[in-house]
Jmol script that loads the backbone (N, CA, C; Angstrom):
load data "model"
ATOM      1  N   UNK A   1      24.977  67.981  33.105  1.00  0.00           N
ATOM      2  CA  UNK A   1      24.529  68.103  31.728  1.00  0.00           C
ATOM      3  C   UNK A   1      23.316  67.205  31.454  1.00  0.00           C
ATOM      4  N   UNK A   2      23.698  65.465  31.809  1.00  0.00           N
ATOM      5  CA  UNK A   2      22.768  64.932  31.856  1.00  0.00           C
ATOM      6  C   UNK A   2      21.649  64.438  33.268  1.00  0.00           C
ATOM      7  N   UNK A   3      20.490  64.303  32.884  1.00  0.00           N
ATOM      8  CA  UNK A   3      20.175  63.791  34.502  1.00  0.00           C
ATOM      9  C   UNK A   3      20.250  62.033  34.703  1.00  0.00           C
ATOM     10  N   UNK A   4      21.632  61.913  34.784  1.00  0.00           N
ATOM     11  CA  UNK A   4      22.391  60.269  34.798  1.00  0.00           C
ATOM     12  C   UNK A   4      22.040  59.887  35.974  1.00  0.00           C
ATOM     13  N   UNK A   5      21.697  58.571  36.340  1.00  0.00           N
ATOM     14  CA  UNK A   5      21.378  58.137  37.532  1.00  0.00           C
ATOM     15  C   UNK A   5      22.511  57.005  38.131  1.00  0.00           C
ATOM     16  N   UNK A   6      23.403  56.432  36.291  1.00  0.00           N
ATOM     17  CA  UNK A   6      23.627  54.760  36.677  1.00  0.00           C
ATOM     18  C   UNK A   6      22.937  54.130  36.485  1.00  0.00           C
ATOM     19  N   UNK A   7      21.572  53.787  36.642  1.00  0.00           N
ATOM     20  CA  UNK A   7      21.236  52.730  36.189  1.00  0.00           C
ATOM     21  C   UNK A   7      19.928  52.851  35.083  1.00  0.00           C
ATOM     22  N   UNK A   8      20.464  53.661  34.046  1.00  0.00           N
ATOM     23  CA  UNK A   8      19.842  53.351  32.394  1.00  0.00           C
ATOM     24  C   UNK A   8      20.542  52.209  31.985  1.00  0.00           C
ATOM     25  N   UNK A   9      19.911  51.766  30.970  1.00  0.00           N
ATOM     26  CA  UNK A   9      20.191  50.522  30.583  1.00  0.00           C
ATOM     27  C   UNK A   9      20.480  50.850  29.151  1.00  0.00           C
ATOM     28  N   UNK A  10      20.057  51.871  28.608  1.00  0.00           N
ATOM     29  CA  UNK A  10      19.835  52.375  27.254  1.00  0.00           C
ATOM     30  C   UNK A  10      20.502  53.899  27.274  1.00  0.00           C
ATOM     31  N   UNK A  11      21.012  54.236  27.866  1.00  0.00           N
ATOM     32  CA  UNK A  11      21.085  56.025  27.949  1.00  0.00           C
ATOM     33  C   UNK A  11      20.480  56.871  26.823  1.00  0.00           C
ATOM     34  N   UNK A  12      21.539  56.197  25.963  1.00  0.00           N
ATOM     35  CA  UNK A  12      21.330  57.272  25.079  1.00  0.00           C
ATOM     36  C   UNK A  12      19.759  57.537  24.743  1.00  0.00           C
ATOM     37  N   UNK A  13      18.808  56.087  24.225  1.00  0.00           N
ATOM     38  CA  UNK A  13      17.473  56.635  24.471  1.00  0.00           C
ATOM     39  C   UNK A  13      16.554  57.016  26.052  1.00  0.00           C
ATOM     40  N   UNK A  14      17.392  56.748  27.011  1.00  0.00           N
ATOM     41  CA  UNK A  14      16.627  57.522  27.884  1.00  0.00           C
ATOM     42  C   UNK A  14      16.683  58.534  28.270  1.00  0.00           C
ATOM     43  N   UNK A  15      17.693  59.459  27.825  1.00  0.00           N
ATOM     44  CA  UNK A  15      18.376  60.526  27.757  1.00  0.00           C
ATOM     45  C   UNK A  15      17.868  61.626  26.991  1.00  0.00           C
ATOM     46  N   UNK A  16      17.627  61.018  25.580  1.00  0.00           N
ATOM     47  CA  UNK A  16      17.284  61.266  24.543  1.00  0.00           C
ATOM     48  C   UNK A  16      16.527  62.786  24.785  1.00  0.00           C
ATOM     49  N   UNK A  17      16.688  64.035  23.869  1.00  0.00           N
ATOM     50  CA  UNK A  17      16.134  64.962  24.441  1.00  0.00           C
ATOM     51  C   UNK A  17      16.136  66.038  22.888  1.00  0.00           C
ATOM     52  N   UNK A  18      14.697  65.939  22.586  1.00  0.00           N
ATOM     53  CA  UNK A  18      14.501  66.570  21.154  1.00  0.00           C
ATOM     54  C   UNK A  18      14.606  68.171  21.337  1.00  0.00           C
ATOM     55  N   UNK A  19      14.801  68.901  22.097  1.00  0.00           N
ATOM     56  CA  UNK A  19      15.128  70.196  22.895  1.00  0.00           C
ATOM     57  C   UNK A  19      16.190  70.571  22.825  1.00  0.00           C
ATOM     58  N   UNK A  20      17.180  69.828  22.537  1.00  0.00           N
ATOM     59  CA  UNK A  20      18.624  69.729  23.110  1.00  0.00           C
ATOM     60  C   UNK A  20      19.434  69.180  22.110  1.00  0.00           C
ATOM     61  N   UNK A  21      18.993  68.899  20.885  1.00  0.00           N
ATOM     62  CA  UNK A  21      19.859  68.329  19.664  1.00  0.00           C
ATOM     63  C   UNK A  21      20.478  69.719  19.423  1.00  0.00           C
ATOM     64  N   UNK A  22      20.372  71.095  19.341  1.00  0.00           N
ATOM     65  CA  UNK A  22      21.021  71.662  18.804  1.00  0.00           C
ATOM     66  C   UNK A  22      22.318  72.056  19.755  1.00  0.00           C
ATOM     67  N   UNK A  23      22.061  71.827  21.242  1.00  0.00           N
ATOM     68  CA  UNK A  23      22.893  71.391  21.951  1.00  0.00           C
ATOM     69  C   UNK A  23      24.391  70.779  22.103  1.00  0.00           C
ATOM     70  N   UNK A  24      23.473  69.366  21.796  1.00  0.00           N
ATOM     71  CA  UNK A  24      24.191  68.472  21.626  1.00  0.00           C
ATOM     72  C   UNK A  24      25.429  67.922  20.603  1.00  0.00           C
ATOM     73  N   UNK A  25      24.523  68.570  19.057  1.00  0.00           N
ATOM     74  CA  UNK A  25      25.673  68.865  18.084  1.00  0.00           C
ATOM     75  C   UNK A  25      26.484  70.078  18.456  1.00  0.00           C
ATOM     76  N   UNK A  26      26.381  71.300  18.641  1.00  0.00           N
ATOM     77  CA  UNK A  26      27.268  72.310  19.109  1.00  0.00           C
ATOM     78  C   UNK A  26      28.691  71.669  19.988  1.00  0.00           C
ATOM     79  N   UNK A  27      28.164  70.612  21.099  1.00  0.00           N
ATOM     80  CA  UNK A  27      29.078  70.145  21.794  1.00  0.00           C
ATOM     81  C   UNK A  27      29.837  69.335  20.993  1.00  0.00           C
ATOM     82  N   UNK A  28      29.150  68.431  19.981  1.00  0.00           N
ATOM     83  CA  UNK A  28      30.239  67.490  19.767  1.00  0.00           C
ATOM     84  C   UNK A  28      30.982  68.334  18.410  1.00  0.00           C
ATOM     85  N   UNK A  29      30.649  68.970  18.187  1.00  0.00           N
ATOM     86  CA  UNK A  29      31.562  70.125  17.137  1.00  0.00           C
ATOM     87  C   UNK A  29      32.771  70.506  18.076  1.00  0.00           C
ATOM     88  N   UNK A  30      32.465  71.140  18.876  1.00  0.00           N
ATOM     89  CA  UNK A  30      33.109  71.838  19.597  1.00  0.00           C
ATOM     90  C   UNK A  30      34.453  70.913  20.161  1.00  0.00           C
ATOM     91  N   UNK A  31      33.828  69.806  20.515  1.00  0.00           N
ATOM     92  CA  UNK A  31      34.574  69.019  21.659  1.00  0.00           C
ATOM     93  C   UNK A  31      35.214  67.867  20.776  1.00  0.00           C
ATOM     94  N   UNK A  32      34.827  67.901  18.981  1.00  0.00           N
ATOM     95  CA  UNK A  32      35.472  66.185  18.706  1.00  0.00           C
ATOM     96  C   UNK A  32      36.915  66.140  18.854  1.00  0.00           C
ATOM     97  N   UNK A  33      37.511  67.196  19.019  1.00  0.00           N
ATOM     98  CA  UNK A  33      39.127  66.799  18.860  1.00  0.00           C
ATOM     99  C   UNK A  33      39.619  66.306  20.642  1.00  0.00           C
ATOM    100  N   UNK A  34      38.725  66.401  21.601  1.00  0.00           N
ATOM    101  CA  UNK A  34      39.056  66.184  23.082  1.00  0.00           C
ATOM    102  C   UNK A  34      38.384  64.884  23.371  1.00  0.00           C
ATOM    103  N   UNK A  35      37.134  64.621  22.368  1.00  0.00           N
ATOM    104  CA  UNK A  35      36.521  63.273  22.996  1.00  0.00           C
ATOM    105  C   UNK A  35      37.095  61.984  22.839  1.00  0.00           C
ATOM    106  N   UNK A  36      37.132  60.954  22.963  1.00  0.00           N
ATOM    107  CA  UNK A  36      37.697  59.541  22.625  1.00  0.00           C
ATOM    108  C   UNK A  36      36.424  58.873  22.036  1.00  0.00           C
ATOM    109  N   UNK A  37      36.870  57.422  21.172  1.00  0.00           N
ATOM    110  CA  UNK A  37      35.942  57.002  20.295  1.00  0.00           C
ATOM    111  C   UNK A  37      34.458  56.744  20.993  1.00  0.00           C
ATOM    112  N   UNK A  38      34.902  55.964  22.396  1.00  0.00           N
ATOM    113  CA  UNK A  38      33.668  56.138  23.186  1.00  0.00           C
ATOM    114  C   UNK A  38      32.556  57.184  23.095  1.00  0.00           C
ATOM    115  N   UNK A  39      33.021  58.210  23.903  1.00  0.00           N
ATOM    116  CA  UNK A  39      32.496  59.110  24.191  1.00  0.00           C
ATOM    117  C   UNK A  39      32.000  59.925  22.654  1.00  0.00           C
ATOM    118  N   UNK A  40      32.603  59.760  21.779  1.00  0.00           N
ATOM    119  CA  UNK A  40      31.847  60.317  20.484  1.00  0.00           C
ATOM    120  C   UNK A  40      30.803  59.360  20.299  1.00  0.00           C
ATOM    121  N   UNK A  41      30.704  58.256  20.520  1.00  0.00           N
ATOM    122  CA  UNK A  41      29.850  57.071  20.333  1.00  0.00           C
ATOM    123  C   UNK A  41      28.551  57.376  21.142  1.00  0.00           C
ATOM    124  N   UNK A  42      28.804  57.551  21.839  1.00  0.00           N
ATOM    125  CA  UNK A  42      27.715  57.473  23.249  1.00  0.00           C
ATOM    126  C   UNK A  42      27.042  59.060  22.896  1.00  0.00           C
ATOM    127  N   UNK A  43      27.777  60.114  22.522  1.00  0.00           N
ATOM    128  CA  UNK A  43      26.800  61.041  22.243  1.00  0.00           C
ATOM    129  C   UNK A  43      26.322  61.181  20.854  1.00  0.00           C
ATOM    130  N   UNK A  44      26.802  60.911  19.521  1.00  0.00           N
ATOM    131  CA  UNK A  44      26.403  60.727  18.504  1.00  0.00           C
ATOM    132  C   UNK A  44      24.951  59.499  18.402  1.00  0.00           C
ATOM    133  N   UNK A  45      25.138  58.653  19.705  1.00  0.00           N
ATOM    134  CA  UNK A  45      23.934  57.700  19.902  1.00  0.00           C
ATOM    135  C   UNK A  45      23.060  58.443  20.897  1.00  0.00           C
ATOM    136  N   UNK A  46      23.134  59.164  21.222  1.00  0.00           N
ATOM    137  CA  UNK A  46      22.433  60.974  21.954  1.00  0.00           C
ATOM    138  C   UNK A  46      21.882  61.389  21.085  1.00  0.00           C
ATOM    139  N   UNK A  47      22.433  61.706  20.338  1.00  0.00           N
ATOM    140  CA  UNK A  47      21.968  63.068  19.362  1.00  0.00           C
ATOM    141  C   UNK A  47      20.848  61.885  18.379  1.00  0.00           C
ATOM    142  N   UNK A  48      21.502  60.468  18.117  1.00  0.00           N
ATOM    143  CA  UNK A  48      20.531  59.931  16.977  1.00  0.00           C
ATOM    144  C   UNK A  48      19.269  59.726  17.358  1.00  0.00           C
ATOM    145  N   UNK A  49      19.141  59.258  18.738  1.00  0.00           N
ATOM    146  CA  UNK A  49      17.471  59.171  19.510  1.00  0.00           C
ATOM    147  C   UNK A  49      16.889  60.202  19.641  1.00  0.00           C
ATOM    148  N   UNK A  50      17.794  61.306  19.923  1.00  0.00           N
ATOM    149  CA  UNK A  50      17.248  63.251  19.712  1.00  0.00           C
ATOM    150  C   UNK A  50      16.451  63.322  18.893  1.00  0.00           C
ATOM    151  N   UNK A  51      17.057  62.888  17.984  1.00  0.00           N
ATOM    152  CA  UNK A  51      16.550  63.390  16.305  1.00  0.00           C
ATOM    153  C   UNK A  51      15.342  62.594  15.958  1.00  0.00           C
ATOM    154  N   UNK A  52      15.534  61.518  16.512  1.00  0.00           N
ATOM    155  CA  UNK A  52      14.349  60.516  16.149  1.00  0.00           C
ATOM    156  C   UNK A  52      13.078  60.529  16.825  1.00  0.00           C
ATOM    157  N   UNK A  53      13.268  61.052  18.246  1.00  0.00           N
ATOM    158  CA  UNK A  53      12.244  61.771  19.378  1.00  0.00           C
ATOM    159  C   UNK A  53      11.874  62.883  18.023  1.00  0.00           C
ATOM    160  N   UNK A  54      12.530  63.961  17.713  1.00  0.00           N
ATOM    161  CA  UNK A  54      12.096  65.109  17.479  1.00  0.00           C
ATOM    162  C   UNK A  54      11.047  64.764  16.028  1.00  0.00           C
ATOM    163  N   UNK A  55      11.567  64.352  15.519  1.00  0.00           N
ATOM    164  CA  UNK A  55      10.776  63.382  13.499  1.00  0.00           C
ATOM    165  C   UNK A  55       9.153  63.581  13.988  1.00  0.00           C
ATOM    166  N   UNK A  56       9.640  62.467  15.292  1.00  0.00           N
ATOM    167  CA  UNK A  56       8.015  61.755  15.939  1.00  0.00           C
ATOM    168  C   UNK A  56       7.364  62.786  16.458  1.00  0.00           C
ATOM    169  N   UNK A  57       7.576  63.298  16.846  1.00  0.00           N
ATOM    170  CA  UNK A  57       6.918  64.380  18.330  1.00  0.00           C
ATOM    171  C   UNK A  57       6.405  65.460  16.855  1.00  0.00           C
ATOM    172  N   UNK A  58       7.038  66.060  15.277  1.00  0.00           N
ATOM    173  CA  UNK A  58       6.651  66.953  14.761  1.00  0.00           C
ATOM    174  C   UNK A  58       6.054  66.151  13.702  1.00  0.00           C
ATOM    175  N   UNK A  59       6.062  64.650  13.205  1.00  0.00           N
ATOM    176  CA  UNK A  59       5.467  64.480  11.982  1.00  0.00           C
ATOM    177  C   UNK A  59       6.452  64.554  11.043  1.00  0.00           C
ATOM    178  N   UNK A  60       7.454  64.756  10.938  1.00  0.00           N
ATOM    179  CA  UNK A  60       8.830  65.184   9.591  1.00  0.00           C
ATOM    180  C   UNK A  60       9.532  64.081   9.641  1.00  0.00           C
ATOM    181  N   UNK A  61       9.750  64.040   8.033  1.00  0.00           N
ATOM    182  CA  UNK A  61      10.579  63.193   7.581  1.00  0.00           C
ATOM    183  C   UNK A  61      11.996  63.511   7.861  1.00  0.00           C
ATOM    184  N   UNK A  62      12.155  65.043   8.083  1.00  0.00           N
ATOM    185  CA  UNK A  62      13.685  65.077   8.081  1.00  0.00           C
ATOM    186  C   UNK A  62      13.801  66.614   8.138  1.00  0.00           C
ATOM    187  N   UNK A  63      14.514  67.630   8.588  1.00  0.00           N
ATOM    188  CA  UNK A  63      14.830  68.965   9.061  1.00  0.00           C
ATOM    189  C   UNK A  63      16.233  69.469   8.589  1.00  0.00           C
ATOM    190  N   UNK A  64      16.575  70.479   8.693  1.00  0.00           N
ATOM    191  CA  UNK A  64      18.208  71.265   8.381  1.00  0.00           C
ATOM    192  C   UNK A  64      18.802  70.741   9.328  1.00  0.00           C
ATOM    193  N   UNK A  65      19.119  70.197  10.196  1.00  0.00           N
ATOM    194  CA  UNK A  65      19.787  69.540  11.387  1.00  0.00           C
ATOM    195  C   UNK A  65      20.471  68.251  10.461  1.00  0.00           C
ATOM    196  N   UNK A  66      19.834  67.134   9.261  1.00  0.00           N
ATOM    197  CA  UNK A  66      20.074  66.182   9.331  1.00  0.00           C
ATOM    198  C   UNK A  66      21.228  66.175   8.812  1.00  0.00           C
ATOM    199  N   UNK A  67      21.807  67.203   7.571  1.00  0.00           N
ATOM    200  CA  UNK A  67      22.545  67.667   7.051  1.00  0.00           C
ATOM    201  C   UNK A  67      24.043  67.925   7.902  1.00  0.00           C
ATOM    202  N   UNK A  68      23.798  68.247   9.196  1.00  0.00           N
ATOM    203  CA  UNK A  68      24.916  68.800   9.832  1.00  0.00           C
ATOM    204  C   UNK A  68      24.963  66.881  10.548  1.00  0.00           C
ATOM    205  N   UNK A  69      24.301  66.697  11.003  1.00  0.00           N
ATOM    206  CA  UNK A  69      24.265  65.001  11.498  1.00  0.00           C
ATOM    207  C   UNK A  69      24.861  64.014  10.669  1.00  0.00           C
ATOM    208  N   UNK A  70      24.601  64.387   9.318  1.00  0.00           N
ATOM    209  CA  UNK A  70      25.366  62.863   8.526  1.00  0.00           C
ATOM    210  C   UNK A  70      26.218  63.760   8.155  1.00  0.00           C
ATOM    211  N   UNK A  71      26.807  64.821   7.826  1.00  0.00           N
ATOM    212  CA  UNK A  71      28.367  65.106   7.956  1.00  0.00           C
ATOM    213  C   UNK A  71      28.623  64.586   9.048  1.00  0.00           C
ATOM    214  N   UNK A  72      28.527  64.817  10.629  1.00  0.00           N
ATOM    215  CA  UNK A  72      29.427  64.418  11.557  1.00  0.00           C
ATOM    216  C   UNK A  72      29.660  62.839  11.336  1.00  0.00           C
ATOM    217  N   UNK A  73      28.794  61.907  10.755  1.00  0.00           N
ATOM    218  CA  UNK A  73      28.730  60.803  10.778  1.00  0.00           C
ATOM    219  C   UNK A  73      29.703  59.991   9.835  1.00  0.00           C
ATOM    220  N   UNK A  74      29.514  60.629   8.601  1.00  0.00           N
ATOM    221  CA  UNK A  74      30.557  60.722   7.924  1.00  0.00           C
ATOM    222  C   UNK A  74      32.186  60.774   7.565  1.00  0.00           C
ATOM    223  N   UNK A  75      32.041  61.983   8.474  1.00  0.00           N
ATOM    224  CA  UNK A  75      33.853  62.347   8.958  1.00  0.00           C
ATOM    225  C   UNK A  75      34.396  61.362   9.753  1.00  0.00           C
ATOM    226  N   UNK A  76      33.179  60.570  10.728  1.00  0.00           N
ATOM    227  CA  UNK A  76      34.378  59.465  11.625  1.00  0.00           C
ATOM    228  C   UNK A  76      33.630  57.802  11.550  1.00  0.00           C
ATOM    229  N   UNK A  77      32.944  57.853  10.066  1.00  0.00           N
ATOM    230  CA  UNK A  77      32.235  56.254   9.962  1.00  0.00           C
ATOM    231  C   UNK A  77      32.519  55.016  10.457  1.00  0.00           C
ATOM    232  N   UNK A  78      33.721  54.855  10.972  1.00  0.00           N
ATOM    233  CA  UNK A  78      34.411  53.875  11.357  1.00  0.00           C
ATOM    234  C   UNK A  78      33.984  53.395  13.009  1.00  0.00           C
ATOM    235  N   UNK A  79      33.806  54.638  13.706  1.00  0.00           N
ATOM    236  CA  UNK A  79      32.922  54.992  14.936  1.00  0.00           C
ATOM    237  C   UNK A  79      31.391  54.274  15.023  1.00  0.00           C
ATOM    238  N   UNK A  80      30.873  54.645  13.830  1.00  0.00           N
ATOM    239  CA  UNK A  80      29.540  54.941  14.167  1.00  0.00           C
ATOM    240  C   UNK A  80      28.828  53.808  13.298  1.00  0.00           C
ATOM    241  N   UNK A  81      29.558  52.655  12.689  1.00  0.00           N
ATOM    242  CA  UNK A  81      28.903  51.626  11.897  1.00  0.00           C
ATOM    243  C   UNK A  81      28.326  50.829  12.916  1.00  0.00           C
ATOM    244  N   UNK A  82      28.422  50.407  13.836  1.00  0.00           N
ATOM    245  CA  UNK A  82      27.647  49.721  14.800  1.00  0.00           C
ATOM    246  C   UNK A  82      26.394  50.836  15.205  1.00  0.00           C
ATOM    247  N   UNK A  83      26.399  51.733  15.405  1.00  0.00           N
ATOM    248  CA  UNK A  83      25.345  52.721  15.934  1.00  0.00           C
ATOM    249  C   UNK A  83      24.443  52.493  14.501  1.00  0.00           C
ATOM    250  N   UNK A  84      24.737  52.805  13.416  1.00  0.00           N
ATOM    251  CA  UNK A  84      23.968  53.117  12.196  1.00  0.00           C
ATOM    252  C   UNK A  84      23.393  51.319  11.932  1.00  0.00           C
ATOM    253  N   UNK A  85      23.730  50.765  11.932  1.00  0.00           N
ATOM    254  CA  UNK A  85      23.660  49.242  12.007  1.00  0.00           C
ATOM    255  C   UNK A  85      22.022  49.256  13.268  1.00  0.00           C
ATOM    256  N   UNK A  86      22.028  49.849  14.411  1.00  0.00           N
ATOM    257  CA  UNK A  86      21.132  49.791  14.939  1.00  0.00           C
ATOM    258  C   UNK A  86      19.961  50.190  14.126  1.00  0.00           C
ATOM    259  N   UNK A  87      20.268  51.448  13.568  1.00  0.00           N
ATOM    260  CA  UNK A  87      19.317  52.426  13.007  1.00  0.00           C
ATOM    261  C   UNK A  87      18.708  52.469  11.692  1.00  0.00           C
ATOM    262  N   UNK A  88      19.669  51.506  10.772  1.00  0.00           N
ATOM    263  CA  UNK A  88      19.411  50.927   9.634  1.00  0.00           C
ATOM    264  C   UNK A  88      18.098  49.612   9.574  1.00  0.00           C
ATOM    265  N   UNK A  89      17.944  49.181  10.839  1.00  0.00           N
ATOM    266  CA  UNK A  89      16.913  48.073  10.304  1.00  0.00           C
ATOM    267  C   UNK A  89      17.161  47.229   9.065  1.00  0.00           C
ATOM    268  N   UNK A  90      17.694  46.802   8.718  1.00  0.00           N
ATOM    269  CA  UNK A  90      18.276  46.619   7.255  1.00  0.00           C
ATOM    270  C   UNK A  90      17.067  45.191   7.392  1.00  0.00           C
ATOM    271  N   UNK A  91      16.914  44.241   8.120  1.00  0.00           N
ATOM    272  CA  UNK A  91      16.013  43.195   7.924  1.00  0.00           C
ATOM    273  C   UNK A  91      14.369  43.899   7.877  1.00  0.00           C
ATOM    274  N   UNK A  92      14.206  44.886   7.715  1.00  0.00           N
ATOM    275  CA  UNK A  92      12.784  45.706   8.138  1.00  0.00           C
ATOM    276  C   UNK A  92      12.086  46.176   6.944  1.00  0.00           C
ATOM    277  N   UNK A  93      11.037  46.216   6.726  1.00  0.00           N
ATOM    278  CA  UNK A  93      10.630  47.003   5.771  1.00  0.00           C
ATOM    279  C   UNK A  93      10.643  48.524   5.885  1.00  0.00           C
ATOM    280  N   UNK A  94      10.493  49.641   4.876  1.00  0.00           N
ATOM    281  CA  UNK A  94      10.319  51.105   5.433  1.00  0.00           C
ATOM    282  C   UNK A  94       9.327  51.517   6.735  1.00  0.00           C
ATOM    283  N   UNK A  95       8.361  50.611   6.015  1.00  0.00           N
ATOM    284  CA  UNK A  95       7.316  51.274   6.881  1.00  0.00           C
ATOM    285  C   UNK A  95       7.153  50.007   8.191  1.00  0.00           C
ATOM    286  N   UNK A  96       7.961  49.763   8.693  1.00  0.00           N
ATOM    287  CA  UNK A  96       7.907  49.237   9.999  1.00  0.00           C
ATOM    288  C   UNK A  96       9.646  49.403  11.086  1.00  0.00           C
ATOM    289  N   UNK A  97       9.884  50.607  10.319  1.00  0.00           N
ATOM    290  CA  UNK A  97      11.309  50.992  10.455  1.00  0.00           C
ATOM    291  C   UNK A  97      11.144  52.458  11.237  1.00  0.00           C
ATOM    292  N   UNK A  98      12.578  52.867  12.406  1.00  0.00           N
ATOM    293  CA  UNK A  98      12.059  54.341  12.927  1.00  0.00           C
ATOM    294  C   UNK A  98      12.249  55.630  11.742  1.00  0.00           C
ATOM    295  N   UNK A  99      11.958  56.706  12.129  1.00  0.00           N
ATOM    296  CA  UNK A  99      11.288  57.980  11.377  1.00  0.00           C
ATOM    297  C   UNK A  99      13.055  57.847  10.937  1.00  0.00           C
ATOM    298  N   UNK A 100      14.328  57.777  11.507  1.00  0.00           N
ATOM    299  CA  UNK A 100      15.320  57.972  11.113  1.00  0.00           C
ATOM    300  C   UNK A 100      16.183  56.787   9.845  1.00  0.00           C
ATOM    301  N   UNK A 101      15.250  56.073   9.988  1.00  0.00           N
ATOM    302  CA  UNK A 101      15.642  54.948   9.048  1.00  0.00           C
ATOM    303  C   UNK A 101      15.914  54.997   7.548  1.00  0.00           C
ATOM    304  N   UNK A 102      15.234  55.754   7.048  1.00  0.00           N
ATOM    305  CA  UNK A 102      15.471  56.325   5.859  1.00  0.00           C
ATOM    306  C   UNK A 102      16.368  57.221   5.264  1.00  0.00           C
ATOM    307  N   UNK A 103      16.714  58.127   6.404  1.00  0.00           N
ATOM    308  CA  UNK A 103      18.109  58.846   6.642  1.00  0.00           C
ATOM    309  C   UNK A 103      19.230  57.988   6.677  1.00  0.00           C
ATOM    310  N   UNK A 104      19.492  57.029   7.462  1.00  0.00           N
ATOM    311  CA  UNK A 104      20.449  56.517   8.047  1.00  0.00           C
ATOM    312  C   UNK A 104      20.886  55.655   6.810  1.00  0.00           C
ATOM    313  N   UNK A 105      19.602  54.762   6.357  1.00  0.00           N
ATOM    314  CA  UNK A 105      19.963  54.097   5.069  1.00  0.00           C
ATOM    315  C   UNK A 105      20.253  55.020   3.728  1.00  0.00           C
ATOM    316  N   UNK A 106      20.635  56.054   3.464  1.00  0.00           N
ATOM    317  CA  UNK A 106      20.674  57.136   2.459  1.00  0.00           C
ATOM    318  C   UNK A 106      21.929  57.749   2.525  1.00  0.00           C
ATOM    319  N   UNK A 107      22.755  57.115   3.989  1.00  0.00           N
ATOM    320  CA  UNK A 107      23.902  57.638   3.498  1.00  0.00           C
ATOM    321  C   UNK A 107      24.964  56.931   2.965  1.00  0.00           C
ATOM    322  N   UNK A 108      25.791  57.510   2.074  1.00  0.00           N
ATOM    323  CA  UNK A 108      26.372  56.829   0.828  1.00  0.00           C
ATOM    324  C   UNK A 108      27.126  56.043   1.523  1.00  0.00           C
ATOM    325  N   UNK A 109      28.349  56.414   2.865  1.00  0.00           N
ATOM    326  CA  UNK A 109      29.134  55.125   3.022  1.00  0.00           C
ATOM    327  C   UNK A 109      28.388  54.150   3.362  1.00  0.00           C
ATOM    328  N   UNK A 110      27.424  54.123   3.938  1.00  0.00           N
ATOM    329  CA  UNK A 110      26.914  52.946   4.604  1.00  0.00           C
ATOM    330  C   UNK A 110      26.044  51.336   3.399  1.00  0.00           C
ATOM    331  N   UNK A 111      25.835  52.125   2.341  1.00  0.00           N
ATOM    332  CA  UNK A 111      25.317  51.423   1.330  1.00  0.00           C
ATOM    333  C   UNK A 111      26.192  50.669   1.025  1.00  0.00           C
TER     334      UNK A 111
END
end "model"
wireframe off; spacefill off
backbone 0.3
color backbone group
């Protein structure tokens, strides 16, 4: 699925693959009732560098994808407060923050 070597240090952003977010959510739809907290972790931190590759690479603030992304994020917050904690920048200003930062800070549990 992935081209894993072992020795990323970062996976999820080296992994990262703006091609493949619609992918990637399909799977974890598909698969959240089989995955463990890990493994929802590790690809929900997949899909968030996806998304953040994809912002950059088109110029957009934000797409119909983000919608289906902070529901999943939502439904299991308890998971994903350390991931969003990355992505929040919260010591940062906007504009020295990634394309997803504004998303991430916008969603209601996390405020």
């Amino acid at each position: 699925l992935l081209p894993y070597t072992g020795r990323e240090q970062d996976g999820d952003l080296e992994m990262a693959d703006s091609k493949r977010i619609d992918e990637f959510l399909s799977y974890y739809t598909k698969e959240k009732e089989n995955l463990f907290g890990e493994e929802k972790t590790a690809l929900m931190a997949l899909i968030l560098a996806s998304y953040e590759d994809y912002l950059n690479e088109n110029g957009l603030t934000q797409d119909k994808r983000w919608e289906r992304i902070e529901n999943l994020l939502i439904s299991e917050n308890d998971l994903f407060l350390e991931l969003l904690d990355y992505w929040n920048l919260a010591e940062q200003k906007e504009s020295d923050s990634f394309a997803i930062t504004p998303l991430v800070r916008s969603i209601k549990f996390f405020i």
